[in-house]
PDB file of N, CA, C and O in Angstrom:
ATOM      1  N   UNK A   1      -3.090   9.220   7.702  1.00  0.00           N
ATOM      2  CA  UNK A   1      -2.971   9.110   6.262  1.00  0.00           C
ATOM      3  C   UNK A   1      -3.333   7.700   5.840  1.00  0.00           C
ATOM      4  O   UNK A   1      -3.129   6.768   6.618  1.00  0.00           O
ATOM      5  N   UNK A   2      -3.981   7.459   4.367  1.00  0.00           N
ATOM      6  CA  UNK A   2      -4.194   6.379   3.946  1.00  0.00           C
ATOM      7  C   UNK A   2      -4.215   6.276   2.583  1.00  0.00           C
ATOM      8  O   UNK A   2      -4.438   7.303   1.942  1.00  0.00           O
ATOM      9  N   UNK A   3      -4.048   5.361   2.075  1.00  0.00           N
ATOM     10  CA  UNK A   3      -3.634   4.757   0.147  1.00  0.00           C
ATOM     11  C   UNK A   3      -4.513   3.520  -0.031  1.00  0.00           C
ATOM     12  O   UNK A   3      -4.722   2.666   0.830  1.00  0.00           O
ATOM     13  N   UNK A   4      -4.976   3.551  -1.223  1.00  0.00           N
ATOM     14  CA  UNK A   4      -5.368   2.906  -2.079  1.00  0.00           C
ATOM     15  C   UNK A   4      -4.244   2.202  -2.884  1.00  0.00           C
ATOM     16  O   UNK A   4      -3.964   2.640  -4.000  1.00  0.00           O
ATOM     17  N   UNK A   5      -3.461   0.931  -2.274  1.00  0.00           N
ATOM     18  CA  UNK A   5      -2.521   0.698  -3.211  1.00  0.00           C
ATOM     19  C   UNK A   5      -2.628  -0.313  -4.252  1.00  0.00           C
ATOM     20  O   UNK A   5      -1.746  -0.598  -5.063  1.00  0.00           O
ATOM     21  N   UNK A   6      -4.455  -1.127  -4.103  1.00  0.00           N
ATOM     22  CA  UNK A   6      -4.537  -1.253  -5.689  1.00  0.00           C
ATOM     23  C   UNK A   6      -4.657  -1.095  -7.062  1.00  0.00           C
ATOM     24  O   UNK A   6      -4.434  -1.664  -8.131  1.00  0.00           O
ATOM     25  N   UNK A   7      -5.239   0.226  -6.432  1.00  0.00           N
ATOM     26  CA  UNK A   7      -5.437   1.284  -7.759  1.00  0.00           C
ATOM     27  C   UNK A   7      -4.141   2.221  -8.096  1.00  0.00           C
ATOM     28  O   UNK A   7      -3.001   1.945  -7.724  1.00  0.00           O
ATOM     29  N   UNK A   8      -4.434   3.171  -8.726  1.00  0.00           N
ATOM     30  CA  UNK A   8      -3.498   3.961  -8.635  1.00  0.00           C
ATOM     31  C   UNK A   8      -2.648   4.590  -7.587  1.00  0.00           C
ATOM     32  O   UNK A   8      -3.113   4.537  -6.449  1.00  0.00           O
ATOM     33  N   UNK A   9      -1.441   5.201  -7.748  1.00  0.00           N
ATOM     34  CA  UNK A   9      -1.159   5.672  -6.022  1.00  0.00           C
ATOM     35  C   UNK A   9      -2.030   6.522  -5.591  1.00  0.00           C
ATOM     36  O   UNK A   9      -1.599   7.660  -5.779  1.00  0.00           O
ATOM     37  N   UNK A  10      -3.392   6.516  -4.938  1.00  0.00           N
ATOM     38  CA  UNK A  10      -4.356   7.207  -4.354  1.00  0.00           C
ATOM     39  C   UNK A  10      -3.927   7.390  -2.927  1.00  0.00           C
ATOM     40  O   UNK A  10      -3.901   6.391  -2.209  1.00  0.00           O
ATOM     41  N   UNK A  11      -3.532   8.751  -2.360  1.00  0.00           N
ATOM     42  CA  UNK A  11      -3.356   9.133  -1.019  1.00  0.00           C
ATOM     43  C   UNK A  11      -3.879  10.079  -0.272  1.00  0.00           C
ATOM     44  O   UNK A  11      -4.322  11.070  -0.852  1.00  0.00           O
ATOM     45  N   UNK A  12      -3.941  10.010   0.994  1.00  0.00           N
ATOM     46  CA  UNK A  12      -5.335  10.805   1.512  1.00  0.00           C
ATOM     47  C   UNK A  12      -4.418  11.512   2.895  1.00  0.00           C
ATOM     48  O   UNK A  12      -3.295  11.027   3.033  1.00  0.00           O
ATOM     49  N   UNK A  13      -4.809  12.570   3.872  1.00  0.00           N
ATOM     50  CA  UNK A  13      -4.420  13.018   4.921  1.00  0.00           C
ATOM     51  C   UNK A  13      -6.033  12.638   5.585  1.00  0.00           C
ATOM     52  O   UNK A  13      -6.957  12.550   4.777  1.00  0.00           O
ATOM     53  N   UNK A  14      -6.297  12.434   6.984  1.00  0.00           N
ATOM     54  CA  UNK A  14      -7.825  12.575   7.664  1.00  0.00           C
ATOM     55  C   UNK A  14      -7.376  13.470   8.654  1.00  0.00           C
ATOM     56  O   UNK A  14      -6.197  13.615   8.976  1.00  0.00           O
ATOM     57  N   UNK A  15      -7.889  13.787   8.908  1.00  0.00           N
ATOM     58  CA  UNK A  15      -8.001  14.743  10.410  1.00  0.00           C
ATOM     59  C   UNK A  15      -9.270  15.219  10.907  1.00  0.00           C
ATOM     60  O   UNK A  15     -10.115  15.778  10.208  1.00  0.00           O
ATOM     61  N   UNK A  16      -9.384  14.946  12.303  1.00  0.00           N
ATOM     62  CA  UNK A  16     -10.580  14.703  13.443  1.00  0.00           C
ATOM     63  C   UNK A  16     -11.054  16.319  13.016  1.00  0.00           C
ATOM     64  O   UNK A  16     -10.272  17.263  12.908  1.00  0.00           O
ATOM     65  N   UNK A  17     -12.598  16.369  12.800  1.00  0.00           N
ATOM     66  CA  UNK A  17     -13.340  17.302  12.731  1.00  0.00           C
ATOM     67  C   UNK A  17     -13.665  17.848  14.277  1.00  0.00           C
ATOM     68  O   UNK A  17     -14.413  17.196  15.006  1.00  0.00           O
ATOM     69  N   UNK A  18     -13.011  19.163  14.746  1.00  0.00           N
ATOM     70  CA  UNK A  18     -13.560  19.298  16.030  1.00  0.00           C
ATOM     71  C   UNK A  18     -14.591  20.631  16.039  1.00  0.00           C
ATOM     72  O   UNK A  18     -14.502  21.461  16.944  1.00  0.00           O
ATOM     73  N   UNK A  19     -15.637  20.771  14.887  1.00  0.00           N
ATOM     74  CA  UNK A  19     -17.167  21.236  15.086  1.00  0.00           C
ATOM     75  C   UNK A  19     -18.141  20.941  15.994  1.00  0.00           C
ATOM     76  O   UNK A  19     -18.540  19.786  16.142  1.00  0.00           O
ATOM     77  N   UNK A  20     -18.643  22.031  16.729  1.00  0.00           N
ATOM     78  CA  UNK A  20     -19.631  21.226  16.948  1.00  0.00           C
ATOM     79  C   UNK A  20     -21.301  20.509  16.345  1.00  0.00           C
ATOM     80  O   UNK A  20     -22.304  20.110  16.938  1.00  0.00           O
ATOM     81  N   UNK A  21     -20.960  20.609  15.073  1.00  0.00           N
ATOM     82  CA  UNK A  21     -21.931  20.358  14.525  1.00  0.00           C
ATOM     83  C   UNK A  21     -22.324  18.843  14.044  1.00  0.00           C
ATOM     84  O   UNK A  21     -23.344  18.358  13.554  1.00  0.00           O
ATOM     85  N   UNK A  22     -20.718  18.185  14.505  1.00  0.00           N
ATOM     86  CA  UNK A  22     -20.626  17.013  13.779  1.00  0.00           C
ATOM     87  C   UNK A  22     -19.946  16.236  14.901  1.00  0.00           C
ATOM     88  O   UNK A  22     -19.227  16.814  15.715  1.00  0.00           O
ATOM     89  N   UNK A  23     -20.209  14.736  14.947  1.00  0.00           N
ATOM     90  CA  UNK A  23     -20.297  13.646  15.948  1.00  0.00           C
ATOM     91  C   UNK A  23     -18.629  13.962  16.786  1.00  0.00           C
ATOM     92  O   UNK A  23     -17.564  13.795  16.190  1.00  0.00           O
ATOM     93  N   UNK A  24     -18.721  14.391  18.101  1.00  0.00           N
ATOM     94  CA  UNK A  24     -17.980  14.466  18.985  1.00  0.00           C
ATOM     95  C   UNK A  24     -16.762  13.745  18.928  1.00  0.00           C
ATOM     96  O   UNK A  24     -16.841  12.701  19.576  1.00  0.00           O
ATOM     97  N   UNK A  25     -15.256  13.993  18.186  1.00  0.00           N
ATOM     98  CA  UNK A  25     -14.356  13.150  17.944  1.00  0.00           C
ATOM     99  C   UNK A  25     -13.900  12.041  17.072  1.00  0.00           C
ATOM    100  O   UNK A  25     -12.812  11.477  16.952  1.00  0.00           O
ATOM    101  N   UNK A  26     -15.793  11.803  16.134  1.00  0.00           N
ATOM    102  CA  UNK A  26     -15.877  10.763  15.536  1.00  0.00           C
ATOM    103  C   UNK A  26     -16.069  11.074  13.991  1.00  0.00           C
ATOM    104  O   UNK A  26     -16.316  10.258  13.102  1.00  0.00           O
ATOM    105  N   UNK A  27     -15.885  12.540  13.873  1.00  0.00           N
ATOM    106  CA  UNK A  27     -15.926  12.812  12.223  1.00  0.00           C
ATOM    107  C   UNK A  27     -14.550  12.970  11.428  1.00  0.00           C
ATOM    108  O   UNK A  27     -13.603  12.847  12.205  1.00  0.00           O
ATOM    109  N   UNK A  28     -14.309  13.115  10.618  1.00  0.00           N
ATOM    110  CA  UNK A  28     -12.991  12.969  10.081  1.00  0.00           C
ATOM    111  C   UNK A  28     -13.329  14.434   8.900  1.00  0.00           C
ATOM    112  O   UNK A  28     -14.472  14.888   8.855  1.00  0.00           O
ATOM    113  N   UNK A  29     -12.240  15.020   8.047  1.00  0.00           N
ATOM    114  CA  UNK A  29     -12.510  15.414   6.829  1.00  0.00           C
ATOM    115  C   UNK A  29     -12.419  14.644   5.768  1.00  0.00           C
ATOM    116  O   UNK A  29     -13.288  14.832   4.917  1.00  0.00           O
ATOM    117  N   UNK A  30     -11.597  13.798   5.550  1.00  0.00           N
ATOM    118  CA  UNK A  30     -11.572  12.983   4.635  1.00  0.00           C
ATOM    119  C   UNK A  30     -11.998  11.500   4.504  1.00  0.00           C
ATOM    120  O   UNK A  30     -11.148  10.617   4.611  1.00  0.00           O
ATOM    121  N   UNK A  31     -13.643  11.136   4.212  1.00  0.00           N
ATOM    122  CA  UNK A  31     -13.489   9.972   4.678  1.00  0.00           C
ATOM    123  C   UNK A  31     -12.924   8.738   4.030  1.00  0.00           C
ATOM    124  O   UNK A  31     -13.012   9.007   2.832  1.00  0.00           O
ATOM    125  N   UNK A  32     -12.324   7.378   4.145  1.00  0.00           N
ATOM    126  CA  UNK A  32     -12.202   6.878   4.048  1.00  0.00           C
ATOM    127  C   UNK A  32     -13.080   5.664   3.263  1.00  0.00           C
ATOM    128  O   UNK A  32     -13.780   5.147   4.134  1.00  0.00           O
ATOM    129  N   UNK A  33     -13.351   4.918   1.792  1.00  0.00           N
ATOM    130  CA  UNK A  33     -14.293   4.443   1.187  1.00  0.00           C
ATOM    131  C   UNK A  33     -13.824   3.319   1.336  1.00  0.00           C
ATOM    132  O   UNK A  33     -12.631   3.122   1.106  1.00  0.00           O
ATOM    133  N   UNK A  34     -14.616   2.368   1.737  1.00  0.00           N
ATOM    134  CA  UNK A  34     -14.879   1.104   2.298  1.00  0.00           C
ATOM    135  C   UNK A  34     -15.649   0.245   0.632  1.00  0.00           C
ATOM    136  O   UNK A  34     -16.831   0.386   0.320  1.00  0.00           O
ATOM    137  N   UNK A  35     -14.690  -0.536  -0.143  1.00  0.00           N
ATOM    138  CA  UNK A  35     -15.522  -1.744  -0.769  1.00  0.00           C
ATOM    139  C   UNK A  35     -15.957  -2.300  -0.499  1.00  0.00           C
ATOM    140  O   UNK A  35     -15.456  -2.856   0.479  1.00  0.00           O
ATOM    141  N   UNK A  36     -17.491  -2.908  -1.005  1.00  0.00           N
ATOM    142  CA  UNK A  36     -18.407  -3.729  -0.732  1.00  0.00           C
ATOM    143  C   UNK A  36     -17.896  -5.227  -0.753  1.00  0.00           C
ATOM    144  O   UNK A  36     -16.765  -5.562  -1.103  1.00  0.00           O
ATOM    145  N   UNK A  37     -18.877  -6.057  -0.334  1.00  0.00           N
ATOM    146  CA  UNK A  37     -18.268  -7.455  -0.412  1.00  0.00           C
ATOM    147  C   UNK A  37     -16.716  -7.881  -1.129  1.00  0.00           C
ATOM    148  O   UNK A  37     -16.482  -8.813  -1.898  1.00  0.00           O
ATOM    149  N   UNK A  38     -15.894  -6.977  -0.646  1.00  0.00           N
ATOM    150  CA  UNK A  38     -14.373  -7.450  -0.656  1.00  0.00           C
ATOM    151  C   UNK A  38     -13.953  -7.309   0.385  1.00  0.00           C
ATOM    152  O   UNK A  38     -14.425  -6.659   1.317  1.00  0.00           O
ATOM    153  N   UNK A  39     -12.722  -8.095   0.313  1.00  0.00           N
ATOM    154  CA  UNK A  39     -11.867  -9.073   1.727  1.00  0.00           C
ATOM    155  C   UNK A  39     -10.794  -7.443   1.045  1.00  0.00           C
ATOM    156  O   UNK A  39     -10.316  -7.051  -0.020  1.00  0.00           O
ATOM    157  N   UNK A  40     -10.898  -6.978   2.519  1.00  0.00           N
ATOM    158  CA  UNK A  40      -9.913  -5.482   2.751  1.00  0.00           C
ATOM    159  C   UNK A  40      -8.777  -5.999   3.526  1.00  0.00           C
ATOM    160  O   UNK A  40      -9.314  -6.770   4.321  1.00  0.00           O
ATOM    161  N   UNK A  41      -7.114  -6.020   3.818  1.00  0.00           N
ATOM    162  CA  UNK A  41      -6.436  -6.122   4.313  1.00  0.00           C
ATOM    163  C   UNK A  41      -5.418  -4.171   4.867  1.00  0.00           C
ATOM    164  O   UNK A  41      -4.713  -3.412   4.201  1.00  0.00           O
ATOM    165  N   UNK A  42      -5.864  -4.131   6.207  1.00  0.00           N
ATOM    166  CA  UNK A  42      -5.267  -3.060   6.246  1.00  0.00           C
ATOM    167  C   UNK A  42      -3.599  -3.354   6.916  1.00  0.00           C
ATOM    168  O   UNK A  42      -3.164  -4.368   7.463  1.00  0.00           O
ATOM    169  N   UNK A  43      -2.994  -2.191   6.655  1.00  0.00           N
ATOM    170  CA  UNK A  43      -1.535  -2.299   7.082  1.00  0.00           C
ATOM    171  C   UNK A  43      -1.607  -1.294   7.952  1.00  0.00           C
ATOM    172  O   UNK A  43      -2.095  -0.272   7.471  1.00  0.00           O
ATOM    173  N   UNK A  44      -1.237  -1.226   9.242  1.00  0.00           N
ATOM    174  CA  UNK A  44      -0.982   0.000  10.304  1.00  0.00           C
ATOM    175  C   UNK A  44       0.702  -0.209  10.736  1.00  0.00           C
ATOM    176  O   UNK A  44       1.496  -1.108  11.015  1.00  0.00           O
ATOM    177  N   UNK A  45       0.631   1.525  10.556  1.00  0.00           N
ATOM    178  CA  UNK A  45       2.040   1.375  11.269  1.00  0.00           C
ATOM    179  C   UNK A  45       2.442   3.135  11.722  1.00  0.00           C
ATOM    180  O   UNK A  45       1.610   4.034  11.606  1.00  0.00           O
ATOM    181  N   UNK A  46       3.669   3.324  12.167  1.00  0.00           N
ATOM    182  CA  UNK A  46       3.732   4.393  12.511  1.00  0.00           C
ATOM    183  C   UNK A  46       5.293   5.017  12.769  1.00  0.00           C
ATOM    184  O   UNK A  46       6.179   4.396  13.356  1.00  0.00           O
ATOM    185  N   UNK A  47       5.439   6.461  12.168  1.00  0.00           N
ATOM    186  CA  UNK A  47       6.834   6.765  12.089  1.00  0.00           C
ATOM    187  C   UNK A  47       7.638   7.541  13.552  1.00  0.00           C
ATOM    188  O   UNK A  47       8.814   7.503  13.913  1.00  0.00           O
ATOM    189  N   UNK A  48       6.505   8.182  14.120  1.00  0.00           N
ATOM    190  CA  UNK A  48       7.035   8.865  15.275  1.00  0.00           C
ATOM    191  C   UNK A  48       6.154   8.528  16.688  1.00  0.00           C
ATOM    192  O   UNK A  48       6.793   8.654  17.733  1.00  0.00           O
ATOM    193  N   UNK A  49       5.102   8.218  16.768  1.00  0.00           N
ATOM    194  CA  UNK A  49       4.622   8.341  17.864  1.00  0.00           C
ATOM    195  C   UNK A  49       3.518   7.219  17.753  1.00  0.00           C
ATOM    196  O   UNK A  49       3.259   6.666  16.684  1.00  0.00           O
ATOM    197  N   UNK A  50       2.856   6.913  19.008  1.00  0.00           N
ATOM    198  CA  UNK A  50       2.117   5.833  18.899  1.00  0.00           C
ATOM    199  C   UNK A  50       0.408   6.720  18.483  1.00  0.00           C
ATOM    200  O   UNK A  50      -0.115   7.592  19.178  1.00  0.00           O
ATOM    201  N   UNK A  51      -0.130   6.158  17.200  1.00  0.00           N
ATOM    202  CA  UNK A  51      -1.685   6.381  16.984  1.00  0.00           C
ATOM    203  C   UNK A  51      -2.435   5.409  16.405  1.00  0.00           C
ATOM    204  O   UNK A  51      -2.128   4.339  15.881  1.00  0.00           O
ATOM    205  N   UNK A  52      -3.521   5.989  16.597  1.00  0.00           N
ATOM    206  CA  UNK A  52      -4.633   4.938  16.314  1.00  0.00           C
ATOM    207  C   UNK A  52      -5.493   4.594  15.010  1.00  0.00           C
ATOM    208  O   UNK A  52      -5.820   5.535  14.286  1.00  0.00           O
ATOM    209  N   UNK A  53      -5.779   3.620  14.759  1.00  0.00           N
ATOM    210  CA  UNK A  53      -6.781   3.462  13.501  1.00  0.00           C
ATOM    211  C   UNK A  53      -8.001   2.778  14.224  1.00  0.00           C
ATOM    212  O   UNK A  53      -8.006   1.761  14.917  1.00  0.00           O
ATOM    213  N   UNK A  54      -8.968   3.562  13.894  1.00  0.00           N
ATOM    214  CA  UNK A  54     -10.327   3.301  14.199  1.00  0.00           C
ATOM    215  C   UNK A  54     -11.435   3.251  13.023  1.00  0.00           C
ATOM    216  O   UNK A  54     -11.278   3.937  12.013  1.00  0.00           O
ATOM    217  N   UNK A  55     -12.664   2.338  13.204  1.00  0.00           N
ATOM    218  CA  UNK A  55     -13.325   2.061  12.685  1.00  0.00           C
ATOM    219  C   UNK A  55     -14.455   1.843  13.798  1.00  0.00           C
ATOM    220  O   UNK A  55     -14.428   0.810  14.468  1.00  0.00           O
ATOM    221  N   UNK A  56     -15.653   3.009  14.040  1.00  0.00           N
ATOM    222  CA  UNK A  56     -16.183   2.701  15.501  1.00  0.00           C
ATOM    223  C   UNK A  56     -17.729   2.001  15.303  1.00  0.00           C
ATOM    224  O   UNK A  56     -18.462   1.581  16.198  1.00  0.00           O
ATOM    225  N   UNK A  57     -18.004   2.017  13.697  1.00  0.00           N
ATOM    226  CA  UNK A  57     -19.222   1.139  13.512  1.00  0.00           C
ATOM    227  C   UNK A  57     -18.860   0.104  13.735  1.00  0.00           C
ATOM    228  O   UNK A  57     -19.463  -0.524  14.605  1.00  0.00           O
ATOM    229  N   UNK A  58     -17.880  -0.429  13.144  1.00  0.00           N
ATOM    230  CA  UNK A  58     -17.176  -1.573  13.049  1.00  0.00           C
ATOM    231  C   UNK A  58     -16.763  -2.565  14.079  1.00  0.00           C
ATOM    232  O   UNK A  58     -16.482  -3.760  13.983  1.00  0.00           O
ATOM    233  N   UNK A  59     -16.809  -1.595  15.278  1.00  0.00           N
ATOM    234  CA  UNK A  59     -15.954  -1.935  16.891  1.00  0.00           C
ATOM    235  C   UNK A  59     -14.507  -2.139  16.167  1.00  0.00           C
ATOM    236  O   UNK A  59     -14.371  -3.359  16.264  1.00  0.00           O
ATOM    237  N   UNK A  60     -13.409  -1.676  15.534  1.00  0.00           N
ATOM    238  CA  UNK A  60     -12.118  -2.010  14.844  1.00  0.00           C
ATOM    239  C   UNK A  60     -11.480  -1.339  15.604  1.00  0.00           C
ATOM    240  O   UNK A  60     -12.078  -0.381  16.092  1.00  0.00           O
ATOM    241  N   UNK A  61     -10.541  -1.484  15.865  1.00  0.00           N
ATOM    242  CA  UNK A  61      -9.310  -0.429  16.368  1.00  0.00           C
ATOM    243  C   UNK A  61      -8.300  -0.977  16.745  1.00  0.00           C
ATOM    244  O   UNK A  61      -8.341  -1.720  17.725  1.00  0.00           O
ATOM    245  N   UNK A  62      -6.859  -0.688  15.892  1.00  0.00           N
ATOM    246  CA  UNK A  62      -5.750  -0.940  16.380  1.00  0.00           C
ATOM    247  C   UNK A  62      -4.831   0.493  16.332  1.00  0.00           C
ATOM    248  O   UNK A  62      -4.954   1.605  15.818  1.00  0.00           O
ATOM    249  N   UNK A  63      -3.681  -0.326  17.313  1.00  0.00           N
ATOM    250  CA  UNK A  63      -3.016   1.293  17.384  1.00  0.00           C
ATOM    251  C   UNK A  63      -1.784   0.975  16.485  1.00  0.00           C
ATOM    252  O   UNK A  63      -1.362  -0.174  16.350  1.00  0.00           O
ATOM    253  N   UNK A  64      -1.236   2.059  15.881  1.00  0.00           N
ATOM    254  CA  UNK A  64      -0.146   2.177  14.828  1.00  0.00           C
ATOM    255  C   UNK A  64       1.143   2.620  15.965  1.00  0.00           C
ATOM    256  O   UNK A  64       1.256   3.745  16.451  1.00  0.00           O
ATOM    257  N   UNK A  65       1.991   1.537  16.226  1.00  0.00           N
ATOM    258  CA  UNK A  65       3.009   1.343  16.523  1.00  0.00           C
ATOM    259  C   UNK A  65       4.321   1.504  16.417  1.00  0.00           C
ATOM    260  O   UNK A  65       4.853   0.416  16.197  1.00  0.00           O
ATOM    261  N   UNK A  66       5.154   2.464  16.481  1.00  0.00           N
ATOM    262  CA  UNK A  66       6.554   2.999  15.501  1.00  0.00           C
ATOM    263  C   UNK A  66       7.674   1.069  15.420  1.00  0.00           C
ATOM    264  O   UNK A  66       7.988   0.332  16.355  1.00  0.00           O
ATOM    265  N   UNK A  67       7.894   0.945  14.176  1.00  0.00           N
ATOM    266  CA  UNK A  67       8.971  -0.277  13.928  1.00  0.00           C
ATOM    267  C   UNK A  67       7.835  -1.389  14.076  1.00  0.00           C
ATOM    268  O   UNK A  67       8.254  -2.496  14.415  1.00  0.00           O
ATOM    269  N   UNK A  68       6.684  -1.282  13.907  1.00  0.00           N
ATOM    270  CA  UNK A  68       5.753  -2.308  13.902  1.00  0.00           C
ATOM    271  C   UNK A  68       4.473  -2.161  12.787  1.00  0.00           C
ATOM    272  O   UNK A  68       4.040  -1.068  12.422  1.00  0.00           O
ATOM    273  N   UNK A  69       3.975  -3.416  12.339  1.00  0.00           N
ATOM    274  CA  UNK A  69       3.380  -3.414  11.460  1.00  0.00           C
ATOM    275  C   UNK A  69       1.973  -4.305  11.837  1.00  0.00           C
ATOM    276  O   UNK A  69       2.072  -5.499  12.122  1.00  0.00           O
ATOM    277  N   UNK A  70       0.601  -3.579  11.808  1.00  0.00           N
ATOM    278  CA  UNK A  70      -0.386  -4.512  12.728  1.00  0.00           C
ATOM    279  C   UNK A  70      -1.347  -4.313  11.667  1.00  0.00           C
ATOM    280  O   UNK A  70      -1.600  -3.244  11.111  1.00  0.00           O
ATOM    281  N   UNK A  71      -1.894  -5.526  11.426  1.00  0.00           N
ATOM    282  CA  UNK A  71      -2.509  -5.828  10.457  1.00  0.00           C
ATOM    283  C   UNK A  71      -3.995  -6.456  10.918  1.00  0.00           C
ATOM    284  O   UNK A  71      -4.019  -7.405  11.701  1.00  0.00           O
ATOM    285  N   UNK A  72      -5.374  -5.807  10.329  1.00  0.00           N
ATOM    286  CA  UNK A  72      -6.708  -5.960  10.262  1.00  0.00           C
ATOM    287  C   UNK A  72      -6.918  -6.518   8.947  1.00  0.00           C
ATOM    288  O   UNK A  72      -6.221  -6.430   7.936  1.00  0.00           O
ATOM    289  N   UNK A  73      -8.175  -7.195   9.187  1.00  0.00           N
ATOM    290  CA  UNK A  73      -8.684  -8.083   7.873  1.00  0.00           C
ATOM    291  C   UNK A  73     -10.340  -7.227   7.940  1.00  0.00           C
ATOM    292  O   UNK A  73     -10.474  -6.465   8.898  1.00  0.00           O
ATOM    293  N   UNK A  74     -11.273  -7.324   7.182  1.00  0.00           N
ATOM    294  CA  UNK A  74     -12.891  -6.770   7.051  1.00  0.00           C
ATOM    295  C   UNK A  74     -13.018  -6.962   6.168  1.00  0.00           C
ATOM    296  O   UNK A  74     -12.030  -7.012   5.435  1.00  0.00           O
ATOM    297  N   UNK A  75     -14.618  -7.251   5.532  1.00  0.00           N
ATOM    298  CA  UNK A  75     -15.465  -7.456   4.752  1.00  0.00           C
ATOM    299  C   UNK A  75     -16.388  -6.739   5.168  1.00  0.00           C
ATOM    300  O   UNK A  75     -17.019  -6.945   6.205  1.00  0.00           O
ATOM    301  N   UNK A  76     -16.629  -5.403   4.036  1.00  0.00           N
ATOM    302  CA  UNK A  76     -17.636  -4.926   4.788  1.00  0.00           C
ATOM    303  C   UNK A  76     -19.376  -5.638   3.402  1.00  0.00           C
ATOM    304  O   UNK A  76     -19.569  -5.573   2.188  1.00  0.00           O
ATOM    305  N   UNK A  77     -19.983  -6.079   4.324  1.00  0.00           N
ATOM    306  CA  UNK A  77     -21.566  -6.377   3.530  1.00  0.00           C
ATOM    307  C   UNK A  77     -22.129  -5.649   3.628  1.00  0.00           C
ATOM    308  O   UNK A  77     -23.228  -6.163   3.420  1.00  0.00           O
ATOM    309  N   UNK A  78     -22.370  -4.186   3.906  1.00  0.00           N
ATOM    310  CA  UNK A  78     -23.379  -3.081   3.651  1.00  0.00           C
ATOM    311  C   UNK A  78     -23.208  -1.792   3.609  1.00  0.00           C
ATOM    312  O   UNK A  78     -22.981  -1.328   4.727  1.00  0.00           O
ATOM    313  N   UNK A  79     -23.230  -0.883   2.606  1.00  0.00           N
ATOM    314  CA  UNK A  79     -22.478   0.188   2.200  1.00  0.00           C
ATOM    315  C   UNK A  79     -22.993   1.262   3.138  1.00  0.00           C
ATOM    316  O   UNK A  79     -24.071   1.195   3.729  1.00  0.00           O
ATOM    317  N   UNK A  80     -22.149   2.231   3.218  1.00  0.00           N
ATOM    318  CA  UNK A  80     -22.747   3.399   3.984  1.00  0.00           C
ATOM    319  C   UNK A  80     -21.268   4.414   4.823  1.00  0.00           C
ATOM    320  O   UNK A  80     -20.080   4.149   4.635  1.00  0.00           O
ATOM    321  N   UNK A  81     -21.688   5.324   5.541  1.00  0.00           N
ATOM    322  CA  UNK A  81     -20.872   6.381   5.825  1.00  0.00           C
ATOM    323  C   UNK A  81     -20.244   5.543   7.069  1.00  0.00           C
ATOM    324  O   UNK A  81     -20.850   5.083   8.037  1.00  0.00           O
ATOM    325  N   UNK A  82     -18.417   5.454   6.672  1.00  0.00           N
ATOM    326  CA  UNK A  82     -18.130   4.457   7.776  1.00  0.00           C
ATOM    327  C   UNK A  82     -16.814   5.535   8.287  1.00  0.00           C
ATOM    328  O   UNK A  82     -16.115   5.240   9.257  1.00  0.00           O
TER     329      UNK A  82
END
């Protein structure tokens, strides 16, 4: 799950597309929109079990940690399907 918490409360569910029509593990249904030349601060964290946040153009990935809070910084400079 993910929010937009500068805007309005904007909230999302993703979940791994397992078609085979679409990139092996690496598609989502809901994607995630990335602003252009802005400084993004993400918040990861986690209520029951240990998972991951990935970003694989990016090389990004941290894992969401239960009672922990792990924090990524990005700028992304070029728009596109991330």
């Amino acid at each position: 799950s993910y929010e937009y918490s500068d805007f309005e409360k904007i909230q999302f569910d993703s979940f791994l597309i397992k078609e085979k029509e679409n990139f092996r593990l690496l598609d989502v249904d809901n994607r995630m929109i990335l602003p252009k030349k802005i400084f993004c601060r993400y918040l990861i964290s986690s209520t029951d079990v240990i998972h991951s946040f990935t970003i694989p153009t990016f090389g990004i990935k941290a894992d969401a940690i239960p009672g922990r809070i792990n924090q990524l910084n990005l700028i992304s400079y070029r728009s596109g399907l991330y």
